[in-house]
Phi, psi and omega in degrees: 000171191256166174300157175321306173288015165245354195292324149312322168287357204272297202282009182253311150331311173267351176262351197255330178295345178281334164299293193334303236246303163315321183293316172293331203279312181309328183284352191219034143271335180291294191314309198315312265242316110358106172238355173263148201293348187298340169274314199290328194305307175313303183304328079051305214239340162299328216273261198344288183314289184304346167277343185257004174302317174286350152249047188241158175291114170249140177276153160227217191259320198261330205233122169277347167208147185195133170215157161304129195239132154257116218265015158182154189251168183315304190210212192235348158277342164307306201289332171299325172270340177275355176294297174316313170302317194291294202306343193278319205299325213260334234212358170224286200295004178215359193212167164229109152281076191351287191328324182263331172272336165060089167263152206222112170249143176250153161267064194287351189311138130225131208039241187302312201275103174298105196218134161227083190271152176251158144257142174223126159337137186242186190235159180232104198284319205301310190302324199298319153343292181293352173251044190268275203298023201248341180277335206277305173312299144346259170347274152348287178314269206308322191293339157307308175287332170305317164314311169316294208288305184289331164315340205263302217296335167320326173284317171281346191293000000 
């Protein structure tokens, strides 16, 4: 729990992540809805952020930094996939992270004429894909516990 005088914020906090978690799950009723990957792949990678926005650092007023913390998951392939989701969200799909794309540059230059082709780690969505219900439970799992935590706050107002 937060100090008394955050306990609104807390609990505001907890409701718009619980918005979050609602959000992915509606994006990937939208994806199901779909079969070329040029749609499904973007809602994919909408699923990932937005399910991992509520464990990134959010400022509030009272509370300077606050994110969800889920302090143990259903088994240990959840917690592996949601490590993955977060690391997919930070280091490609909200960021460009060197670590993850391994860019490989060459010098093709001769004499004047300047050439620099890049090669890159590419993302492979269809796998990501092959982990949609295994993503859908995830989901589930964490707005169940998020719901625990808004019920505890509820209980005090």
């Amino acid at each position: 729990m937060v100090k008394p005088e955050n306990r609104v914020e807390k609990y505001a906090f907890l409701r718009l992540y619980d918005h979050d978690i609602e959000m992915a799950i509606q994006t990937i009723k939208v994806l199901r809805r779909y079969r070329r990957k040029d749609v499904r792949f973007p809602l994919l990678r909408d699923v990932v952020v937005t399910y991992c926005r509520p464990f990134t650092e959010s400022r509030g007023d009272g509370i300077n930094k606050d994110f969800l913390g889920v302090k143990k998951f259903e088994n240990h392939n959840m917690q592996l996939l949601h490590e993955r989701l977060m690391e997919l969200r930070s280091q490609l799909f909200a960021h460009t992270d060197l670590m993850f794309k391994k860019p490989q540059i060459a010098n093709w230059s001769k004499g004047d004429k300047k050439w620099f082709p890049m090669a890159f780690k590419n993302f492979d969505y269809e796998e990501l894909e092959r982990e949609l219900l295994n993503i859908i439970n995830l989901l589930k799992y964490v707005q169940k516990e998020l719901n625990k935590q808004i019920s505890e706050y509820e209980k005090i107002f």
